[in-house]
N, C-alpha and C positions, 0 to 999 in steps of 0.2 A: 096373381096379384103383383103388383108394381111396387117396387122398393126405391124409396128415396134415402138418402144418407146424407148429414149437414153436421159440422161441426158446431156444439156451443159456443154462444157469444156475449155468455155474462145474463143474458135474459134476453136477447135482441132478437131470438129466433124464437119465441114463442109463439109471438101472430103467423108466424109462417109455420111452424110444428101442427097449431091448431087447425090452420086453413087445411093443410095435408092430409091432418087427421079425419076431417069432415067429408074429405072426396075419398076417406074409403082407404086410403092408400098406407103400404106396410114403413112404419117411421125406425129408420135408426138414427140416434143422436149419439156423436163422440166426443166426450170427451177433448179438451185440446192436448193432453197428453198424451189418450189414445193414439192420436193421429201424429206426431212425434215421435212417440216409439215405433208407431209402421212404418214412418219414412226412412229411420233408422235401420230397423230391420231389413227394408230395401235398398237401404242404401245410397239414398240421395238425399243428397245435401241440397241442391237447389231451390229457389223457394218464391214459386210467384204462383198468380191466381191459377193460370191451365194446371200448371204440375199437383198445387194444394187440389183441384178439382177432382184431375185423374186419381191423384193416393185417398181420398174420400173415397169415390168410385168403390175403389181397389178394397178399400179396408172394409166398406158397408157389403161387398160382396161373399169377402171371409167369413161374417157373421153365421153362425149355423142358426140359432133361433131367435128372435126378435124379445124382447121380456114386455109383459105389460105397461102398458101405460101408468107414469105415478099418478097415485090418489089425488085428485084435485084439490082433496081437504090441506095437503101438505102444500104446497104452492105457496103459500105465504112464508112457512118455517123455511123450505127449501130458498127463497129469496135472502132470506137473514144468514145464511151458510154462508162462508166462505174459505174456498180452500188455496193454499199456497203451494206454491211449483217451487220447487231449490235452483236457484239460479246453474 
């Protein structure tokens, strides 16, 4: 099975998680902090689209198990959430 990995974007990647989801395929979604500390822990500072693509790559590769899909019933509470980063 084929593994995709896609940072969230507020809710902009949904239509594209769901399309994924339809053709069958294993979905990782990171967090934007997730993917922040891995670049960290790698150690790169630099920050454009190729590089953010490869550390995505990189990080959804790391994953040992994928965890189910959330409840679709939650999907609206989950929109009302929101969480804050410390500058």
């Amino acid at each position: 099975m084929s593994r995709v990995g896609l940072e969230a974007t507020g809710g902009y990647e949904r239509a594209l998680v769901n399309a994924l989801h339809d053709r069958g395929l294993e979905l990782v979604v990171h967090q934007p902090i997730e993917i922040k500390l891995f670049a960290r822990l790698k150690r790169l500072r630099a920050k454009n689209d190729r590089i953010d693509a490869k550390l995505i790559a990189s990080a959804t590769a790391q994953v040992d198990a994928v965890k189910a899909a959330a409840d679709p019933r939650l999907v609206e509470l989950a929109e009302r959430l929101t969480a804050y980063e410390p500058a």
